[in-house]
VODREN-318786 format. One record per atom (N, C-alpha, C): atom name; x, z, y. Coordinates in Angstrom, 3 decimals, padded with zeros to 6 digits. Atoms other than C-alpha are relative to their C-alpha. Layout:
<rs>
+------+----------+----------+----------+
! atom !        u !        w !        v !
+------+----------+----------+----------+
!   CA !        X !        Z !        Y !
...
+------+----------+----------+----------+
</rs>
This chain:
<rs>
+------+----------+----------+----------+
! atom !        u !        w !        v !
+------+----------+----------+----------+
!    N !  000.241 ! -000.906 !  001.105 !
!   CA !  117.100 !  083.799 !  185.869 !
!    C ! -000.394 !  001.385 !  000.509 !
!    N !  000.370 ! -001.564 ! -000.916 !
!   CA !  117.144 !  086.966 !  188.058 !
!    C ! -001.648 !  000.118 !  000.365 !
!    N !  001.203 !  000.325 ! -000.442 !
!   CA !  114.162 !  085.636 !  189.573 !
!    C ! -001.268 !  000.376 ! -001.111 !
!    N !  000.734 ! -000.390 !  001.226 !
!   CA !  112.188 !  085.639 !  186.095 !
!    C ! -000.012 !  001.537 ! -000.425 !
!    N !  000.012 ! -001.616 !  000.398 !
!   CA !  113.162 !  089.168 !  185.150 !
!    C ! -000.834 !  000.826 !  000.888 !
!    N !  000.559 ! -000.467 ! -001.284 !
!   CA !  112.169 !  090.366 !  188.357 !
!    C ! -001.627 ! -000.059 !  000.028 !
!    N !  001.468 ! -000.128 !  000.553 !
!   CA !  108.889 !  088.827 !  187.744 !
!    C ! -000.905 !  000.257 ! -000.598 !
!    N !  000.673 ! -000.493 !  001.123 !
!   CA !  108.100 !  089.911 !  184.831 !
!    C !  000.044 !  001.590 !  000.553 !
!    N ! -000.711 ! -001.462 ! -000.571 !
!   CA !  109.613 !  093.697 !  186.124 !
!    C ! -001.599 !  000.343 !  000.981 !
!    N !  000.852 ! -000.230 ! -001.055 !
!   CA !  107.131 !  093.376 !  188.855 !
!    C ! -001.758 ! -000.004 ! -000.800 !
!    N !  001.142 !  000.649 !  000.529 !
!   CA !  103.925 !  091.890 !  186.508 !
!    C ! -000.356 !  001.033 ! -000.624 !
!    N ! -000.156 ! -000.579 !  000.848 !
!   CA !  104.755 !  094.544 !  184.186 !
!    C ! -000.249 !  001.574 !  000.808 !
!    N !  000.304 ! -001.695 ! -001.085 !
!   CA !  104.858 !  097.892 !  187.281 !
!    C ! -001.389 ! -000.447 !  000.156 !
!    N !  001.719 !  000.458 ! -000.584 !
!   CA !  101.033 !  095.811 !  188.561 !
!    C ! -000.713 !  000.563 ! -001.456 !
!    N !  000.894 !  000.143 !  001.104 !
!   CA !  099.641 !  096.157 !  184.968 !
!    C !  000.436 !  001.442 ! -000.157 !
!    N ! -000.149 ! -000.552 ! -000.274 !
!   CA !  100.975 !  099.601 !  184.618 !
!    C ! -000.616 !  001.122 !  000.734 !
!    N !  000.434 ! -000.536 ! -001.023 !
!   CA !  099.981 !  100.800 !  187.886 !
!    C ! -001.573 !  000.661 ! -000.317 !
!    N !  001.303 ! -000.072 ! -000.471 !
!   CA !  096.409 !  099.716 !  187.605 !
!    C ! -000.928 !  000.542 ! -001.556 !
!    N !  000.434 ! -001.016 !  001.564 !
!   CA !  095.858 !  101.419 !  183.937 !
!    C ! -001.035 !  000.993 !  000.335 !
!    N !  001.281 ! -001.174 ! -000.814 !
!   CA !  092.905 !  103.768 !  184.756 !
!    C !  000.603 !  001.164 ! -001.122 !
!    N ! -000.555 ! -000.813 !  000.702 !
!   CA !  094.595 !  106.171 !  181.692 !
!    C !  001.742 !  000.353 ! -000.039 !
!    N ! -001.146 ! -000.091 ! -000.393 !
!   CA !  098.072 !  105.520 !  182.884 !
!    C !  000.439 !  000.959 !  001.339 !
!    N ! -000.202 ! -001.829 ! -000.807 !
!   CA !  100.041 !  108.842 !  185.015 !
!    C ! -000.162 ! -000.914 !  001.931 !
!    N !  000.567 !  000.841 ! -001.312 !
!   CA !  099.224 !  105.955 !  188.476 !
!    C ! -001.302 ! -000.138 !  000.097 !
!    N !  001.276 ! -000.155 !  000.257 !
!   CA !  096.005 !  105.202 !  187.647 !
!    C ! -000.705 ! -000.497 !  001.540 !
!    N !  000.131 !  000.487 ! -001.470 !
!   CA !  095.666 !  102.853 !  190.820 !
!    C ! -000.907 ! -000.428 !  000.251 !
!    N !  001.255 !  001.577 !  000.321 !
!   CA !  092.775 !  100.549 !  189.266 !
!    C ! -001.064 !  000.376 !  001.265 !
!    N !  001.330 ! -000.050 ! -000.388 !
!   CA !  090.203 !  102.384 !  191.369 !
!    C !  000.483 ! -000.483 !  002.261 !
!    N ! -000.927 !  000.340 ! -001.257 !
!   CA !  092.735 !  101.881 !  194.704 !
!    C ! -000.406 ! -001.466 !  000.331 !
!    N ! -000.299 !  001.541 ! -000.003 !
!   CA !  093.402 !  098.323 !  193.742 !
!    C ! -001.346 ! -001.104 !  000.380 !
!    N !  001.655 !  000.346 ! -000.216 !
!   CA !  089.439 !  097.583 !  193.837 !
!    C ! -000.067 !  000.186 !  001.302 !
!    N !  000.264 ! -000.310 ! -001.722 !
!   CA !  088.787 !  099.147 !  197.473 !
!    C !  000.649 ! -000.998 !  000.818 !
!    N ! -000.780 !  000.716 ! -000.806 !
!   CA !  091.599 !  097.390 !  198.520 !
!    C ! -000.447 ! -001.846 ! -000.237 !
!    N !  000.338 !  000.952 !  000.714 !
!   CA !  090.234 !  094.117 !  196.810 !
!    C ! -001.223 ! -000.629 !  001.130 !
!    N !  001.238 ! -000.162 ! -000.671 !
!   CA !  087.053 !  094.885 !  198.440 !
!    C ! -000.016 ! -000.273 !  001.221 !
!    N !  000.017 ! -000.022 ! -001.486 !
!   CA !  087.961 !  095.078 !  201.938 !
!    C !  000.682 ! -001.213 !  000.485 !
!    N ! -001.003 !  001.758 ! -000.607 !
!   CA !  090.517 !  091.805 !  201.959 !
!    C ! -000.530 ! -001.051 ! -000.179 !
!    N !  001.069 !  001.395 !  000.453 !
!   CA !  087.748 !  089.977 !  200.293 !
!    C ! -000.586 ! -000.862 !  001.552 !
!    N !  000.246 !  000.206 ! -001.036 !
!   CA !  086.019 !  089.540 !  203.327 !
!    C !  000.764 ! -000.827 !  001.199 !
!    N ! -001.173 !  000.423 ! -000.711 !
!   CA !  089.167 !  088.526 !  205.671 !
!    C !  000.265 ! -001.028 ! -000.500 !
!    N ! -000.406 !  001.316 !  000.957 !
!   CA !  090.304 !  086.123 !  203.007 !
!    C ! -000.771 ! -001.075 !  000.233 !
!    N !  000.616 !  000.934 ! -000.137 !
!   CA !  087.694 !  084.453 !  203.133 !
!    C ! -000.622 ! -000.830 !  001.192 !
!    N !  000.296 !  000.283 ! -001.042 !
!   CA !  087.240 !  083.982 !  206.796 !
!    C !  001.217 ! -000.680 !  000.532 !
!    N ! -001.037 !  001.135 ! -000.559 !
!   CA !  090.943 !  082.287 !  206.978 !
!    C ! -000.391 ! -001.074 ! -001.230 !
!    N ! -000.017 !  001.229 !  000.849 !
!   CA !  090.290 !  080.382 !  203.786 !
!    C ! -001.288 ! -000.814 !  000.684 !
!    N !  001.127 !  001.143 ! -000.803 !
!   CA !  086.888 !  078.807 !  205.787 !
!    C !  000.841 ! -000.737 !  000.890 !
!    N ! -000.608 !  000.370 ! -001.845 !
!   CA !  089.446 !  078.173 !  209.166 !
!    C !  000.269 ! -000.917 ! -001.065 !
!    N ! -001.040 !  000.872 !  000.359 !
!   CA !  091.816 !  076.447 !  207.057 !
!    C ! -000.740 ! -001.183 ! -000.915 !
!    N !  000.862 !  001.575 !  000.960 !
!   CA !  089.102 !  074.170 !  204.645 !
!    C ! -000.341 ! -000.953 !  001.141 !
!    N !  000.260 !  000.995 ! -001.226 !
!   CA !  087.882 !  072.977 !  208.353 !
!    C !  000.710 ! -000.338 !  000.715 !
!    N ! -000.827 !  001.303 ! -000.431 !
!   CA !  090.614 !  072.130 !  209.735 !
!    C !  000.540 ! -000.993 ! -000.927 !
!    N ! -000.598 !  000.852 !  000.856 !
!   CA !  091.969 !  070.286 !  206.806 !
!    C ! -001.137 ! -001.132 ! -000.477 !
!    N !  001.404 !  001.137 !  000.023 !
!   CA !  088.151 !  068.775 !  206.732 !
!    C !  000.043 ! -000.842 !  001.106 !
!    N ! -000.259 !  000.707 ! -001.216 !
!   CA !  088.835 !  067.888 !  210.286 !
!    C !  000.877 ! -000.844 !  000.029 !
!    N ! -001.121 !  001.060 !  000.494 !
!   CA !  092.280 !  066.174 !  209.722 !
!    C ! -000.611 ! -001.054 ! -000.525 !
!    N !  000.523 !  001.345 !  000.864 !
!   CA !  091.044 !  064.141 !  207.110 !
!    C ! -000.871 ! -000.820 !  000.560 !
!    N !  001.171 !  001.057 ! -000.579 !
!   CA !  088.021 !  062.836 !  208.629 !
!    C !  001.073 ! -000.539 !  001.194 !
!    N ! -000.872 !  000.814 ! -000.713 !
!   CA !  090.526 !  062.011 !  211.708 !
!    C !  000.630 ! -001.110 ! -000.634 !
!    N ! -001.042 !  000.668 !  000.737 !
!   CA !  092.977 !  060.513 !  209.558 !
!    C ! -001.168 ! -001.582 ! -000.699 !
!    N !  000.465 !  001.375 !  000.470 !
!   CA !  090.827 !  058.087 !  207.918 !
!    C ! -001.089 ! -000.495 !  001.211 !
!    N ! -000.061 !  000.430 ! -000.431 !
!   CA !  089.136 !  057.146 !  210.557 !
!    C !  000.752 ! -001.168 !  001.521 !
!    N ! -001.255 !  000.334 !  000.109 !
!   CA !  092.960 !  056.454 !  211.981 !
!    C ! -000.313 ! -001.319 ! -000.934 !
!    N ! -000.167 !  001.398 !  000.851 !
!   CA !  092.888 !  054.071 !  209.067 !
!    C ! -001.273 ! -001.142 ! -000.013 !
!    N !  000.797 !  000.740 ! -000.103 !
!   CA !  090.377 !  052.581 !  209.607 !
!    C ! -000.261 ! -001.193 !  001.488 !
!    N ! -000.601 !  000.248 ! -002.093 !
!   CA !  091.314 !  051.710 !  213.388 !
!    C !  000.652 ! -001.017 ! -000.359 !
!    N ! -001.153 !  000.733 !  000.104 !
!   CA !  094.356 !  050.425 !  212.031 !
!    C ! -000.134 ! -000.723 ! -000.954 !
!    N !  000.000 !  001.098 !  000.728 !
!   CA !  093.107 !  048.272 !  209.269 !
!    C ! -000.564 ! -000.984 !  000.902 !
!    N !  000.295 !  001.712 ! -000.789 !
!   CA !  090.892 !  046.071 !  211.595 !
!    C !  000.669 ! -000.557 !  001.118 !
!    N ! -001.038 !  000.631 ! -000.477 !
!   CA !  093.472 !  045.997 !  214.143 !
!    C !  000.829 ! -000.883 ! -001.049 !
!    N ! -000.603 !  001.117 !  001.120 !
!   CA !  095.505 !  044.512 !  210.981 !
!    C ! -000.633 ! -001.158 !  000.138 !
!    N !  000.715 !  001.156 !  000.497 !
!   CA !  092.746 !  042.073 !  210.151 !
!    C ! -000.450 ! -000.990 !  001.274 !
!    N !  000.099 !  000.729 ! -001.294 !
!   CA !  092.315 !  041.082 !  214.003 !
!    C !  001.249 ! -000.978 !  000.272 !
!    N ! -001.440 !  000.613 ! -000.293 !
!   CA !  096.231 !  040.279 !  214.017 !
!    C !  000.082 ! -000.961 ! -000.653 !
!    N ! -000.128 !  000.598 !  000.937 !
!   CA !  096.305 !  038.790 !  211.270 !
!    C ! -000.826 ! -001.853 !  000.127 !
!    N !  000.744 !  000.657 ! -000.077 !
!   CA !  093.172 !  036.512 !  211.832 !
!    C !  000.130 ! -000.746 !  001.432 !
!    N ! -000.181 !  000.894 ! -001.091 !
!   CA !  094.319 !  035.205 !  215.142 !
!    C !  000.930 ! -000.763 ! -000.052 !
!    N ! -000.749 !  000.590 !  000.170 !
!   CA !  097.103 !  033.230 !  213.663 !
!    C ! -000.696 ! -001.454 !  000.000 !
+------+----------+----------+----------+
</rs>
């Protein structure tokens, strides 16, 4: 429950903050800063799509290993 209040507490200072007529008036902050992490962000979110592109393609070809080993075992009975 704490947790919820808190969140809202917090959702509620962000919206607040970034009021361009409110006595913070951060909005034009919050942008720059927006601006400059954009970039970064998006140079771990590429790392992390290719390795998780990489995995996968491993992984199933893993399964694929290990199904016709199956069907070899299987078929030499």
């Amino acid at each position: 429950m704490i947790t919820i209040i808190l969140g809202v507490l917090f959702i509620a200072f962000a919206v607040f903050a970034v009021i361009p007529a409110g006595p913070l008036a951060w909005g034009a902050d919050v942008i720059s800063f927006l601006k400059g992490c954009a970039p970064v962000l998006a140079i771990f979110m590429g790392f992390i799509c290719f390795f998780v592109g990489a995995a996968d393609i491993k992984d199933k070809k893993e399964a694929k290993e290990e199904e016709a080993d199956e069907e070899n075992a299987s078929g030499s009975y």
